[in-house]
C-alpha positions in Angstrom: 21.2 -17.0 3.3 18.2 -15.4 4.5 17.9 -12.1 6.8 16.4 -14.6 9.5 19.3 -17.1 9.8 21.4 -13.7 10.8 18.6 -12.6 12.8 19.1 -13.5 16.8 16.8 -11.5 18.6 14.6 -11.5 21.0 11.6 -12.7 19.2 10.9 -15.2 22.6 10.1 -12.0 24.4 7.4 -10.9 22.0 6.1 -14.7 21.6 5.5 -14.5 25.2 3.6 -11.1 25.3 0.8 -12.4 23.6 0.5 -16.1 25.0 0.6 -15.1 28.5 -2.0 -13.0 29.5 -1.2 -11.1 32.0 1.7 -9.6 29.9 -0.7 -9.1 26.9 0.5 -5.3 25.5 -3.1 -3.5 25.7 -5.1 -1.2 27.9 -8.5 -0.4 27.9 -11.3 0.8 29.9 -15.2 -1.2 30.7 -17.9 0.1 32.4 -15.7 2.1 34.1 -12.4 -0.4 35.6 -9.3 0.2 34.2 -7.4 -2.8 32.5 -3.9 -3.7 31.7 -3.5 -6.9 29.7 -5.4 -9.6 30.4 -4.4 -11.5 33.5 -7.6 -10.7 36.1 -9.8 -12.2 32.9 -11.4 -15.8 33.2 -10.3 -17.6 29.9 -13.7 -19.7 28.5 -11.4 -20.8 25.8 -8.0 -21.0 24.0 -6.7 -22.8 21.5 -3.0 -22.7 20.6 -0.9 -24.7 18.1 3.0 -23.8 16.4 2.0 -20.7 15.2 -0.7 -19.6 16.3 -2.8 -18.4 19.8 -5.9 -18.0 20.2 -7.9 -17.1 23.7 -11.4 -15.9 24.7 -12.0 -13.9 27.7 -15.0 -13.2 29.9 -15.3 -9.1 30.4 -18.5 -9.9 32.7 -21.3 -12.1 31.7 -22.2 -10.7 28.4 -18.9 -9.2 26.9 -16.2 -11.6 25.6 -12.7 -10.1 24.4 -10.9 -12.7 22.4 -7.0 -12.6 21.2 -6.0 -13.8 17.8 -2.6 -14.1 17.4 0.0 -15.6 14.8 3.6 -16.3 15.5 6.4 -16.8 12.9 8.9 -18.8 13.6 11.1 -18.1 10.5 11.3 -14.6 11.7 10.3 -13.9 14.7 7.6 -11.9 13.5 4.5 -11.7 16.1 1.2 -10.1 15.2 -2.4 -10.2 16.9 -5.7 -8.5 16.5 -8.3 -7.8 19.6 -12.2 -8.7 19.1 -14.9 -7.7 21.6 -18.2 -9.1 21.3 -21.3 -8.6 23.3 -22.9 -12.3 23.1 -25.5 -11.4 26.0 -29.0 -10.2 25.5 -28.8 -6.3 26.3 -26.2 -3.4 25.5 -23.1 -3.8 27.4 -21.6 -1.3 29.9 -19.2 1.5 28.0 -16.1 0.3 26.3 -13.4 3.3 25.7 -10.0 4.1 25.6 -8.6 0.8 23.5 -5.1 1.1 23.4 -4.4 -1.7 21.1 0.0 -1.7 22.0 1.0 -0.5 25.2 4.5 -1.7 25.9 7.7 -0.2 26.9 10.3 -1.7 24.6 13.5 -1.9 26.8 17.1 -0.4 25.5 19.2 2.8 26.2 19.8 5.0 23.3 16.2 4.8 21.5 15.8 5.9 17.5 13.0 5.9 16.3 13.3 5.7 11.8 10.5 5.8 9.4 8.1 7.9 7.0 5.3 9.8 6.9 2.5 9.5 4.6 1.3 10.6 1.2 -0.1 14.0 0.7 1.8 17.1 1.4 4.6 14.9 3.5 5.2 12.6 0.1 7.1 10.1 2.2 9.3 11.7 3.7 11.7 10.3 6.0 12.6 11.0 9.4 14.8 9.6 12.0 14.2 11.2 15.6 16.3 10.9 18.5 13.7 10.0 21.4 16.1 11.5 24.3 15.3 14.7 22.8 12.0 14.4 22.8 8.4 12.0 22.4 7.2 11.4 19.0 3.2 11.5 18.1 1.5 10.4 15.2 -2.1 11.2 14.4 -4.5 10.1 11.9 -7.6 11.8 11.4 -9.2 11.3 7.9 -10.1 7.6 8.0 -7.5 6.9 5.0 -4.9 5.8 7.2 -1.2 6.2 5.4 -1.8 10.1 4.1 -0.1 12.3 6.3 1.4 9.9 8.6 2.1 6.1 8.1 2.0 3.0 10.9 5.3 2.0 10.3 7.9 2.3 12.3 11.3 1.7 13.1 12.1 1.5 16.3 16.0 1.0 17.4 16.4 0.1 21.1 19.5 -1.3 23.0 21.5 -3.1 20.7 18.5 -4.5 18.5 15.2 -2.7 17.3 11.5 -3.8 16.3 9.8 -2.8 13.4 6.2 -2.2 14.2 3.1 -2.0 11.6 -0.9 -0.9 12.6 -2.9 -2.8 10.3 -6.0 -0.5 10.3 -7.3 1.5 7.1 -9.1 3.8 9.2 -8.1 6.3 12.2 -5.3 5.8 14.4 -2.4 7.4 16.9 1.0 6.3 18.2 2.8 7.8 20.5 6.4 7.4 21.4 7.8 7.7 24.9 11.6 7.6 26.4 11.0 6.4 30.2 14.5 5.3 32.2 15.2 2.2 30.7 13.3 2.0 27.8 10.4 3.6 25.4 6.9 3.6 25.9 4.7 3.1 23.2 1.3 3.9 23.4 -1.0 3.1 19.7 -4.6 2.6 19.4 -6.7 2.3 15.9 -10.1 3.9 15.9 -9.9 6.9 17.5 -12.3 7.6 20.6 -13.7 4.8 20.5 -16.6 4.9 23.2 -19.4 2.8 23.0 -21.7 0.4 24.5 -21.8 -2.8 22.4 -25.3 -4.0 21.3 -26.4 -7.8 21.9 -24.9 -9.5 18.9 -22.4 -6.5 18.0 -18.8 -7.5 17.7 -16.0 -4.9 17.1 -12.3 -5.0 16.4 -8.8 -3.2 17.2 -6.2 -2.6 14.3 -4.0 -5.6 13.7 -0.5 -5.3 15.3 2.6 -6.7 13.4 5.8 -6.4 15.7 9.1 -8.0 14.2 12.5 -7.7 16.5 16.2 -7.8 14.8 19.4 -7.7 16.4 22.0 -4.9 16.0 20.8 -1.0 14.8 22.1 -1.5 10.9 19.1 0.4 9.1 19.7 -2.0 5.9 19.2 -4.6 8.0 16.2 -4.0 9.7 15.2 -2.8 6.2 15.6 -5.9 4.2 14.8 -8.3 7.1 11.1 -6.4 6.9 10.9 -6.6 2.7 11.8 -10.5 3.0 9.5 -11.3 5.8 6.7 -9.1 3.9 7.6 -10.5 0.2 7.2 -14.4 1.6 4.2 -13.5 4.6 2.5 -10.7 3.7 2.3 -10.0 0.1 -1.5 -11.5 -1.9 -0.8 -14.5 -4.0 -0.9 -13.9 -8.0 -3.9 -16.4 -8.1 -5.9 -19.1 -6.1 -3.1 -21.4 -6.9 -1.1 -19.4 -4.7 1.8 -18.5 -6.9 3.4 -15.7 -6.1 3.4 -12.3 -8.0 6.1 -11.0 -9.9 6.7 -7.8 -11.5 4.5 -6.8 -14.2 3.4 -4.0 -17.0 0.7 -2.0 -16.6 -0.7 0.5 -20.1 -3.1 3.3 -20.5 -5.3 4.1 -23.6 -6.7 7.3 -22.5 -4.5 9.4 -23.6 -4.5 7.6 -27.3 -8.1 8.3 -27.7 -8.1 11.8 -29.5 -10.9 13.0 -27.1 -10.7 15.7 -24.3 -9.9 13.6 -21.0 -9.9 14.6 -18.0 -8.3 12.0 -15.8 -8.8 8.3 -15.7 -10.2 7.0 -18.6 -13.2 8.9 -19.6 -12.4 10.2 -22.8 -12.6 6.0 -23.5 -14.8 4.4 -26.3 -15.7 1.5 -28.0 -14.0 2.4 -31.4 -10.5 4.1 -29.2 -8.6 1.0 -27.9 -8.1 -1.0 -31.3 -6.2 1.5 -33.1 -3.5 1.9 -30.1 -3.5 -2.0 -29.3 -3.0 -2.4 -32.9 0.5 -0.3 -32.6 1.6 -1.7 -29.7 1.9 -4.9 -31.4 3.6 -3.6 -34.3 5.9 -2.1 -32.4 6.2 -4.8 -30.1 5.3 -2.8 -26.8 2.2 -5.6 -25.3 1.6 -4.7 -21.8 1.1 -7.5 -19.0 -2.3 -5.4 -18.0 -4.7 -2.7 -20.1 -5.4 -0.4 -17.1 -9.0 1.6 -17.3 -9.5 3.6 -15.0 -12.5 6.6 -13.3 -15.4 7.6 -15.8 -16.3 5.0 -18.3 -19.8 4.4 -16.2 -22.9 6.8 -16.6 -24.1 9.3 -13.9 -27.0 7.5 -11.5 -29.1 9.3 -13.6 -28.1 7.4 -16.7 -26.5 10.2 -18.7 -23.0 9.7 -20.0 -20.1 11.3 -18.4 -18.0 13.4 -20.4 -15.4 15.2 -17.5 -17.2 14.8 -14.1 -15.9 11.2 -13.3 -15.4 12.1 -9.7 -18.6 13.5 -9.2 -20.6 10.8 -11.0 -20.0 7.6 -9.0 -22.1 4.8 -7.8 -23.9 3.2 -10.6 -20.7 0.5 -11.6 -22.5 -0.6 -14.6 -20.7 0.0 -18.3 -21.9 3.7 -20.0 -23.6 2.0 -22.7 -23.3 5.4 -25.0 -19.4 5.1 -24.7 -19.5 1.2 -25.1 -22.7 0.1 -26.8 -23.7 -3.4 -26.7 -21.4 -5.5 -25.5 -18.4 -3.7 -26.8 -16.8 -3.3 -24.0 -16.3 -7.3 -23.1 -15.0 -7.7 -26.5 -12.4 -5.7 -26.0 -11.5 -7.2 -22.8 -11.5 -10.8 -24.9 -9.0 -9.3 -27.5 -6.9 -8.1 -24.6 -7.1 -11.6 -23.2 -6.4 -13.3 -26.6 -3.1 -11.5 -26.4 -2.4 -12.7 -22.9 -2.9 -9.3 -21.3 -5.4 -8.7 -18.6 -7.7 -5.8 -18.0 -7.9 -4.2 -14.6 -11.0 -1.8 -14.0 -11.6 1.3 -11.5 -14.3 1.6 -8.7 -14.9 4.0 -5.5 -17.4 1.9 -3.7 -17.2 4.0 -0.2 -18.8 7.1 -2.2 -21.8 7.8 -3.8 -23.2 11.2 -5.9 -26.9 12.2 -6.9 -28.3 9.5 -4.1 -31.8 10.4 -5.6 -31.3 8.8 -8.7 -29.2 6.2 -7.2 -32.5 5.4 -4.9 -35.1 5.4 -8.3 -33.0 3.8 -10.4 -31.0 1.3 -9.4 -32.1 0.2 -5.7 -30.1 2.3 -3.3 -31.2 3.5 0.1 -31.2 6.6 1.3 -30.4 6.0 4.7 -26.7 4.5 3.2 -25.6 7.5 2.1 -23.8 9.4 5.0 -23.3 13.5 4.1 -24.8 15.4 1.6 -23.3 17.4 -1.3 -21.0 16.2 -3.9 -19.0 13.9 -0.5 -21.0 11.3 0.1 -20.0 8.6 2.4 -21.4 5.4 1.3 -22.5 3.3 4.4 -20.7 0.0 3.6 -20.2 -1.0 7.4 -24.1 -1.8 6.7 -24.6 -5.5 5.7 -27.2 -4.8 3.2 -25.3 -1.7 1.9 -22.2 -4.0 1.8 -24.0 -6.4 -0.5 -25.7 -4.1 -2.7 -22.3 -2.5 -3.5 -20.2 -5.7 -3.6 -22.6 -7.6 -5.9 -22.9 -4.7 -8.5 -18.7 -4.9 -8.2 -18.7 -8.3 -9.3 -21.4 -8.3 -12.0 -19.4 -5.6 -13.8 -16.3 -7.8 -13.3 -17.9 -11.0 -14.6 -20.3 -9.9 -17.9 -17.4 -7.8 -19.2 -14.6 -10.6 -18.6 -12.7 -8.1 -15.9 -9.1 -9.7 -14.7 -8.6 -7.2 -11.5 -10.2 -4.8 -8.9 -8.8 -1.2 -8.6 -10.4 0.1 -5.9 -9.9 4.0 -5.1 -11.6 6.6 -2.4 -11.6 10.7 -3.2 -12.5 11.5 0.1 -11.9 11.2 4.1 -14.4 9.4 5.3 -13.9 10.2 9.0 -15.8 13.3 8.5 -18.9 11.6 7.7 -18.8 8.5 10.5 -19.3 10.6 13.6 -23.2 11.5 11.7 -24.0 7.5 12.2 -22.5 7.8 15.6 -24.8 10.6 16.5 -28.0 9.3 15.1 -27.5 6.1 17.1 -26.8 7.9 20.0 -30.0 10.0 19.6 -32.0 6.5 19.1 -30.7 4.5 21.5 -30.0 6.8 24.2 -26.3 5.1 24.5 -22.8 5.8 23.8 -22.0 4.8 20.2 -19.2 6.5 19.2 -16.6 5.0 16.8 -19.0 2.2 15.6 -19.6 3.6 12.7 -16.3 3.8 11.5 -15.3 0.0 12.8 -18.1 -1.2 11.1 -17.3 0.5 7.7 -13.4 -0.1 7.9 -14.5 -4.1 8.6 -16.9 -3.6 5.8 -14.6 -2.9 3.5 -12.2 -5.6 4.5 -15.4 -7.9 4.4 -15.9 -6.6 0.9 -12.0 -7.4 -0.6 -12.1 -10.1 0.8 -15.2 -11.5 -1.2 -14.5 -9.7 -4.3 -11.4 -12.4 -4.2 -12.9 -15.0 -3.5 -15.2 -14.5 -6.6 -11.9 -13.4 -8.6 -9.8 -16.6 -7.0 -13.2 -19.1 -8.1 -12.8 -17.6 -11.8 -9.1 -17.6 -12.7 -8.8 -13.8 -12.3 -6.5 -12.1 -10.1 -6.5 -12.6 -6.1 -5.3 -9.5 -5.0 -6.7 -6.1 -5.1 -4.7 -2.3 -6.4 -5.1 -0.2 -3.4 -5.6 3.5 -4.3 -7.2 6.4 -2.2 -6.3 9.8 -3.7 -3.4 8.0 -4.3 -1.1 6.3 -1.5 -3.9 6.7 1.3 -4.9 2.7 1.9 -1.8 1.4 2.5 -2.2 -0.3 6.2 0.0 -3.5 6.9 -3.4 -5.2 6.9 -5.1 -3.9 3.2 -1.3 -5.2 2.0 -2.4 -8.6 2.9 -5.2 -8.2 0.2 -3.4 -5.5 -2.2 -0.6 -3.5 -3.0 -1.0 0.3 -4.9 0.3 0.2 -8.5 0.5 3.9 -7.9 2.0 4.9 -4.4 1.2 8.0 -4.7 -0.9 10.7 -7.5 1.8 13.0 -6.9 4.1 10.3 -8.1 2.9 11.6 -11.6 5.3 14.3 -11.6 8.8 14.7 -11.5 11.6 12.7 -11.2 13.1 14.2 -8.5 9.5 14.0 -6.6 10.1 10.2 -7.7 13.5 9.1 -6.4 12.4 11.2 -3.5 9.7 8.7 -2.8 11.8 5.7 -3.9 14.2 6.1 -0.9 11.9 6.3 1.7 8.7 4.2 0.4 10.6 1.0 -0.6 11.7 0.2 2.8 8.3 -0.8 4.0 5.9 -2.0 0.8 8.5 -3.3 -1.4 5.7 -4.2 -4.4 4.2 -1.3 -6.2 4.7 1.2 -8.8 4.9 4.7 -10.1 4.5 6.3 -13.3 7.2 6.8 -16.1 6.5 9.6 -17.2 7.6 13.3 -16.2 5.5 16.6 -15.9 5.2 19.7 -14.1 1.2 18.6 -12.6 0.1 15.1 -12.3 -3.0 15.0 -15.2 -0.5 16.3 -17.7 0.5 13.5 -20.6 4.3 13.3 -21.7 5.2 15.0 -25.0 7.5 14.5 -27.4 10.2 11.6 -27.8 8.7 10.1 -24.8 10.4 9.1 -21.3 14.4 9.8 -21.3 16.2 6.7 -20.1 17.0 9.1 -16.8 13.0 8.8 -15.9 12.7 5.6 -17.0 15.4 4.7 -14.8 14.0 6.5 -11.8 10.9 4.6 -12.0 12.3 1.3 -11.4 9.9 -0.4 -10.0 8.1 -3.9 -9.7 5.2 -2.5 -11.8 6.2 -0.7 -14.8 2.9 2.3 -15.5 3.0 3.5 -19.0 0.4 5.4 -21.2 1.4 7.4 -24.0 -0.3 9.4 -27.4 0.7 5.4 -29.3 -0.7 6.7 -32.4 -1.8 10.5 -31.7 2.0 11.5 -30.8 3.9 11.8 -34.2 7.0 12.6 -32.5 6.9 9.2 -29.9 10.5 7.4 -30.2 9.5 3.8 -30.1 13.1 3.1 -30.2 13.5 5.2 -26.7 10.2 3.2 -25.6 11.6 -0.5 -26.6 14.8 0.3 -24.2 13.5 1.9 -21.9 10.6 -1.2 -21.1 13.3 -3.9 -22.2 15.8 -2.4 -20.1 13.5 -2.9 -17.0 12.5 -6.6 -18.1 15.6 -7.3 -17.6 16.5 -6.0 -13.9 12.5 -6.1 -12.9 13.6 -9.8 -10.6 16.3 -8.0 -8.7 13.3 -5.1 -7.6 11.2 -6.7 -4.9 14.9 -7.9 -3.2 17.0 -6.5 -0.5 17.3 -2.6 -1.1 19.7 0.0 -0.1 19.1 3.7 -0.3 22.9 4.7 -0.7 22.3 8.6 -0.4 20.7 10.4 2.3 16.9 11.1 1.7 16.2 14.4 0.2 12.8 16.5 -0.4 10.9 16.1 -3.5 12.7 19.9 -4.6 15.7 19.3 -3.9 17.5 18.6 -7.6 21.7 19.3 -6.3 22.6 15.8 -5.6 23.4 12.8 -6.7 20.7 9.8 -6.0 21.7 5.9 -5.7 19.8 2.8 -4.6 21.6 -0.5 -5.0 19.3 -4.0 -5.0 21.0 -6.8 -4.0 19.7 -11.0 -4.4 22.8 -13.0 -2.6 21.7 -16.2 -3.4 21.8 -15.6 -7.4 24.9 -13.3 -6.7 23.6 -10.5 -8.7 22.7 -7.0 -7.8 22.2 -3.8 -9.4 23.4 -0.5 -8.8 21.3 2.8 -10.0 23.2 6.0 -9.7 21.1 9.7 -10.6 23.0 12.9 -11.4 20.0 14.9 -10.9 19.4 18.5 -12.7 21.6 21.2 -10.5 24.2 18.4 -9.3 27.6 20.4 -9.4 29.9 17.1 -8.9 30.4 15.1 -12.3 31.0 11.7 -10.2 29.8 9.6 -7.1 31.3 6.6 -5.3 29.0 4.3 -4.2 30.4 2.3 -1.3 28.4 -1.9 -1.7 28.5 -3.0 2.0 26.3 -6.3 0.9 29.3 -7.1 -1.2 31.8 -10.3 0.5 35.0 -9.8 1.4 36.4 -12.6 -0.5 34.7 -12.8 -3.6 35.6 -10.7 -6.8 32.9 -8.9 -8.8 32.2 -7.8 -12.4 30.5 -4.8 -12.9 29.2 -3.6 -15.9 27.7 -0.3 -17.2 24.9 -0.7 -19.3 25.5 2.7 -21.5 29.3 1.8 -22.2 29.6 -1.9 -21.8 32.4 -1.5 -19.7 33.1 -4.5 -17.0 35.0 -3.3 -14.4 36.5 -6.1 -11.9 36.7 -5.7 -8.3 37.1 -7.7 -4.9 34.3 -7.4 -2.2 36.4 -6.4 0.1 37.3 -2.8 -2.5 34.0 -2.3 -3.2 32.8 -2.2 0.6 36.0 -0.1 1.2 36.9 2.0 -1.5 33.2 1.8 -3.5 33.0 1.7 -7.6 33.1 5.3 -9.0 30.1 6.8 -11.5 31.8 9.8 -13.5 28.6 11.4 -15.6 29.6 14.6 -17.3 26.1 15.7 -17.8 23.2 16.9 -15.2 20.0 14.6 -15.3 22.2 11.9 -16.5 22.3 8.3 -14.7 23.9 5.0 -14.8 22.4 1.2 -14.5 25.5 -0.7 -13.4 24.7 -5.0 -13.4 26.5 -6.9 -11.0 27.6 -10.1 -10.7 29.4 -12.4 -8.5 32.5 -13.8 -10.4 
């Protein structure tokens, strides 16, 4: 039975917001008059069908604001993004102060449950009383989801909403407690203030809004990760089958050579001998992951440790990978049914001189100066310069998937576009720059899958921006992050950290398996315990290793450590239940569970962490998904022992883990009887 069958809320309500105008959530200002939704607007046009709503409005005689919205009646879920476009024949008046949601959400007793973002806040959870106070959220570095994050929990009355702001650039939301009900107050592109050009066209953030009934946290939790696994998640392919876990391996640290992150110690003659012993010992990947550095400087010299400050050529270093070495290798991957996926930081660009002699780039693109470039890609002919050399990499060296990544905040660099517009045209411009380059960038996933979807390569993109920093509700429509975070390339207790916070909203992506005191170190020794493994559960499984430079590697430890996660990997994208409060990424004195539950197969999985200064040597792990009058077998997959117990015992009196070592765990398989 699905969350939505149990689901009676008020999704009517939030149908009606956006159909009726008038009640339309947003506030903005033009040419000075203050609006609040869209009722004193002539409609020229709407059309409307099942699902969705679409209706264009007249602002004056040049400046039409249209609403495209999408309902879902399975659950509930209501989204819509604003568009205002100047279709006249000279510069509108001012547009400012978009507030893309303003709504008070009715209910005593407001909570308001989430996340922050990646970098310094590593996910962590919050849940904040809103009679005690507002909440505000700011995001200033034009990578949305580091720092802060646009989801949101939002418990009202006896139900809730879970919000999203699909928007990769800036944003703010604040939350409100008013008499009756909380205010809340977003907007996407921050200070916004222009006057739109004839033919311009801008956007707001998209807005995803989805109500449940009740204030059950697990609830609210899996109704999101269903909704989003079935509505929201990229297909696998063109055919539109959907994506299931997969394996993702590293060569660079099996080359022998200095590297100093991504994959630039990477040559023609390094990849054979590793694939080679992954075969033997029977450890084949589902993708060969390279990553920064295997492209020369714009100068044409090859890279040897400056990947980051080398980028913008995207064509193969032909000193590393002579010839066509390079699309061989990506054949012999292919011939063993394993698919290569290839880095890129298209928004930034280094040494812009030799990026303008050699290979065609224009000067005026490049936005900063030093070794943080912005690269201009909310300009059409910038877009396609930079898209096409994307895709003629991809297709002459046989490429399966786009990684895309960005090492800096580009917000810094916008507001110089702004400027030199508003110099030249003597008009208020601000925030065009960065609506243009965040639609840009959208523009330019979207095309590179539609190339990928036309050649039997993979439709969906890995988001990556120093790690978890692109991770809007509306780049998940086109990607997901096989790495949620570079300081997921750490500890374990940094991991399970991130696990009980993260999985609630993006229920698809990875982390690495590995554990070390800084993120660029490689593992030693034996390899990943089955402790680390274990806390890396995940739908994609990251692993890179020394395959044949490590002569102490356990390939035993490796084979049950990936074979123990083939066999769980279908229960990972279902509903999920963090059984133990949240702690930080230090703190190492408790014990850690997560439970995943798939009702309709009546199996589920319970993971249980003693972590490394855990005093107690047991935990009891109370199962409120389990049903009252059915009987379970549980069974631990260290001792084989099958325990039996009723639903009712397990919800009540919970199944006990007794581990007599720290940094120990258990993986206990479920099943209905």
């Amino acid at each position: 039975m699905s969350k939505r069958s149990l689901n009676l809320a008020g999704e009517k309500e939030l149908y009606a917001l956006v159909t009726d105008p008038a009640s339309v959530p947003v506030s903005f200002l033009y040419g000075g008059k203050a609006y609040r939704g869209l009722g004193e607007l002539p409609i020229i046009r709407k059309e409307a069908s099942d699902h969705t709503f679409k209706a264009v409005f007249a602002l004056d005689e040049a400046v039409e604001l249209t609403i495209d919205a999408a309902f879902n009646r399975e659950y509930g879920e209501v989204e819509y993004t604003l568009y205002f476009e100047n279709v006249g024949d000279k510069p509108s008046y001012v547009l400012e102060k978009v507030v893309v949601l303003d709504h008070q959400f009715m209910g005593d007793s407001p909570i308001l449950r989430g996340c922050l973002g990646d970098h310094e806040n590593y996910y962590a959870a919050y849940e904040h009383d809103l009679l005690w106070g507002d909440k505000y959220f700011r995001s200033t570095g034009g990578r949305a989801t580091h720092i802060v994050f646009p989801y949101f929990d939002l418990v009202h009355g006896d139900g809730g909403t879970l919000i999203a702001l699909g928007w990769a650039g800036t944003w703010d939301a604040m939350f409100a407690h008013h008499d009756g009900g909380t205010t809340l107050r977003a907007s996407t592109d921050l200070d916004f203030r222009a006057s739109l050009l004839p033919g311009e066209k801008v956007r707001s953030g998209l807005v995803v809004m989805l109500p449940y009934k009740g204030r059950d946290a697990d609830f609210a939790t899996n109704l999101w990760r269903e909704w989003f696994m079935k509505y929201n998640l990229p297909k696998k392919n063109a055919a539109g089958d959907p994506l299931e876990p997969f394996s993702t391996a590293f060569f660079a640290n099996d080359t022998g050579l200095p590297n100093s992150d991504g994959s630039i110690s990477e040559r023609s003659f390094t990849w054979k001998p590793s694939l080679e012993k992954l075969i033997k010992e029977d450890m084949l990947p589902d993708f060969r992951w390279f990553d920064a550095g295997w492209y020369p400087d714009p100068a044409g010299n090859t890279v040897e440790t400056d990947w980051w400050g080398t980028v913008g050529v995207w064509e193969i270093d032909h000193e590393k990978w002579p010839g066509d070495s390079f699309r061989e290798s990506c054949d012999a991957f292919h011939d063993l049914g394993i698919r290569t996926l290839v880095w890129f930081e298209p928004e930034r660009v280094t040494h812009v001189d030799d990026l303008v002699k050699n290979h065609g780039y224009k000067r005026e693109w490049a936005l900063g100066e030093g070794r943080v470039i912005t690269n201009n890609i909310g300009d059409p002919e910038c877009l396609k310069w930079t898209t096409d050399r994307i895709i003629r990499m991809l297709d002459e060296n046989h490429v399966d998937m786009f990684r895309e990544d960005n090492n800096s905040d580009p917000a810094g660099s916008w507001p110089m576009l702004d400027k030199k517009e508003e110099e030249s045209l003597g008009l208020p411009r601000r925030g065009i720059a960065e609506n243009k380059c965040i639609c840009g960038h959208y523009a330019m996933w979207d095309t590179i899958i539609k190339y990928c979807g036309e050649n039997g390569k993979c439709t969906f993109v890995d988001s990556c921006a120093s790690g978890g920093g692109r991770n809007d509700i509306e780049s998940m429509r086109r990607a997901f992050p096989l790495m949620r975070s570079d300081y997921d390339r750490t500890t374990s207790a940094m991991r399970l950290s991130q696990t009980s916070s993260f999985c609630k909203w993006i229920p698809f992506h990875g982390s690495t398996i590995k554990e070390t005191a800084t993120q660029l170190e490689a593992s030693t020794g034996a390899g990943s315990s089955p402790y680390v493994t274990r806390a890396s559960f995940l739908p994609i499984y990251n692993y890179g290793e020394a395959y044949i430079h490590n002569p102490d590697l356990d390939y035993d430890l490796m084979r049950r450590n990936y074979n123990e996660w083939k066999s769980v990997r279908h229960l990972l994208t279902r509903d999920f239940y963090a059984l133990t409060p949240w702690h930080h990424e230090n703190s190492r004195t408790s014990w850690t569970a997560f439970a995943y539950d798939a009702p309709e197969r009546g199996e589920s999985l319970l993971l249980v962490f003693r972590m490394e200064e855990a005093e107690a040597e047991s935990y009891t792990a109370k199962l409120k998904f389990a049903e009252d009058d059915k009987t379970y077998l549980l069974t631990d997959a260290d001792t084989g022992k099958v325990t039996k117990m009723s639903g009712k015992a397990l919800k009540e009196q919970g199944y006990t883990v007794s581990l007599k070592e720290k940094k120990t765990s258990a993986l206990i398989r479920i099943k209905k009887a």
